[in-house]
N, C-alpha and C positions, 0 to 999 in steps of 0.2 A: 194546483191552479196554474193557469198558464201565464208566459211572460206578458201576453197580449192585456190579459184582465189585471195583472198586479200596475201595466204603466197607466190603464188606462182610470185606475184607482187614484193611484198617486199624483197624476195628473191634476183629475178635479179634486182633490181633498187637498195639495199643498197650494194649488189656485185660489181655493176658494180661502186658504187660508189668509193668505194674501191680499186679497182684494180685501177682507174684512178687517186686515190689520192698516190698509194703507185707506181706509174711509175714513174716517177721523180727520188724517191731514188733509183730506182732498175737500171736506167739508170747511177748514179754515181757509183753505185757497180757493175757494168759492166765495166765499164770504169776503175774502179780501178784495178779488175782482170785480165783484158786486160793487165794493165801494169806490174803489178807482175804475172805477167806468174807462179811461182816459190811456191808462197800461194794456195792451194787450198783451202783453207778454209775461200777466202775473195768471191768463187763463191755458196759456199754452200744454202745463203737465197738466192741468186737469181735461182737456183734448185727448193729451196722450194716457190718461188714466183709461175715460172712455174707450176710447178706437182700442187699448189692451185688453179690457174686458170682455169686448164683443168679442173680441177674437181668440181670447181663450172661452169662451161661452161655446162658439161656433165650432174651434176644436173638440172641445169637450162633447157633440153631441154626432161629430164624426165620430171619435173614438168609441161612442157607447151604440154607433150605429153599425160598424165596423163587428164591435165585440157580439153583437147581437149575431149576424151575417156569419161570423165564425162559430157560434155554440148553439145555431140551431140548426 
C-alpha cells in the first residue's frame, strides 16, 4: 500500500476517534452554556469543537478525493 492511502487512513480513523471520545464533554458544555445564558465564555470550546470538526471532515474528503485521483 502506499504512503498516500496509510496517512489518509489514519487520518480519519484517529479523527474520528477523537471527535467520539471528546463528545461527551462537549455535550456537558452545552448543557452548562444553556444554563448560563449570561457566560459566553463557557460556549467558546464548544465553537472550537465545531469549527475543528468541519475541518477535519473537509480534510478528510480531500484526502479520499486525492487518494481516488492517484489509484485510478
Amino acid at each position: 500500500m502506499n504512503l498516500l492511502l496509510w496517512i489518509t487512513v489514519g487520518f480519519i480513523v484517529i479523527g474520528l476517534f477523537v471527535l467520539i471520545s471528546m463528545k461527551k464533554g462537549m455535550e456537558e458544555r452545552v448543557a452548562f452554556a444553556i444554563e448560563n445564558k449570561d457566560d459566553t465564555e463557557a460556549a467558546k470550546p464548544v465553537v472550537w469543537w465545531i469549527a475543528g470538526a468541519t475541518i477535519w471532515g473537509i480534510v478528510s474528503v480531500l484526502f479520499i478525493v486525492w487518494s481516488f485521483s492517484v489509484y485510478v
